[in-house]
C-alpha positions, -999 to +999 in steps of 0.1 A: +839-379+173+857-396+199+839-404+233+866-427+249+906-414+243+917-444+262+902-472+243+896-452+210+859-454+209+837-431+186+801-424+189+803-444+159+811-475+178+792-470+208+759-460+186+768-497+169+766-516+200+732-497+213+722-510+179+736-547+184+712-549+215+733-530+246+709-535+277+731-510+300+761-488+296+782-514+311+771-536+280+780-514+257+817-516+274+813-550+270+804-551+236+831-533+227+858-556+243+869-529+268+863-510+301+865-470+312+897-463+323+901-432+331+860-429+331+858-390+318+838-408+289+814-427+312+790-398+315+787-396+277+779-431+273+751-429+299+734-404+279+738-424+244+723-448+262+693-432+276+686-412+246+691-445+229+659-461+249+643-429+248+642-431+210+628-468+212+603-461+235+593-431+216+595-456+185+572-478+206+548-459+218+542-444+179+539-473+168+509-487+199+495-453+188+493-464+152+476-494+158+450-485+182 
């Protein structure tokens, strides 16, 4: 699925540079070798990102809750 028409990025791609390390949505731009152009995929991003860290937190925290 597509998330940017104007530099052809998938959730594919953008799910590989959350991956790689990403540390904001502007990173994951970065990453990629590109910038929003027309930024209607911007919003999108920002929530693969944040559900992104949401999942490692969640990871995180399962994991302190394992070991205590």
């Amino acid at each position: 699925m597509y998330i940017c028409n104007c530099n052809g990025l998938n959730k594919r791609a953008i799910a590989r540079a959350l991956a790689e390390g990403a540390s904001t949505p502007a990173d994951v731009y970065r990453r990629l070798c590109c910038a929003p152009q027309c930024a209607r995929c911007v919003p999108e991003v920002v929530e693969l990102f944040r559900a992104a860290r949401a999942d490692a937190v969640e990871v995180s925290l399962d994991g302190a809750t394992a070991l205590a």
